[in-house]
Residue, then its C-alpha position, 0 to 999 in steps of 0.5 A: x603114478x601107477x608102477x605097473x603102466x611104468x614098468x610096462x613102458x620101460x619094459x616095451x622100451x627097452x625090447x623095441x627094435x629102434x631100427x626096423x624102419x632101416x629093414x627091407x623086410x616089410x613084416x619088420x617094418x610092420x611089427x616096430x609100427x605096431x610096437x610103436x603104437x602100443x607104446x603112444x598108447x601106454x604114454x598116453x595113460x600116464x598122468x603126467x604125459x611130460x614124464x612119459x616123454x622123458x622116458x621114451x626119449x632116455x631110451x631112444x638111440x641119439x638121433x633118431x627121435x623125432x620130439x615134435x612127433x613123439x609130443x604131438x603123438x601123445x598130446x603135448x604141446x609141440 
């Protein structure tokens, strides 16, 4: 896998706001769905979309993943 797509992800990961979807402040809100979108983008180069998955789902808080989405999202079987 090319390491550079990983540690991008990983990186991206670990710095996103997990909980901006709880803020008043729509700019917030924005920001973390902007975030959201280049993070889909950058699992989807992985070659092995299964992996892309599996990380994103280590560093997602407990309880607030929603699978089917993140897999629909980036073109995995539901």
């Amino acid at each position: 896998m090319n390491m550079k797509i990983e540690t991008k992800l990983k990186k991206l990961l670990e710095s996103y706001d997990w909980y901006a979807f709880m803020s008043d402040d729509a700019s917030v809100d924005k920001r973390a769905r902007d975030q959201y979108k280049v993070i889909i983008n950058l699992m989807k180069k992985f070659p092995n979309r299964e992996s892309a998955y599996n990380l994103y789902m280590q560093h997602c808080p407990i309880g607030l993943a929603a699978p089917s989405i993140i897999r629909r999202d980036i073109g995995l079987q539901v």
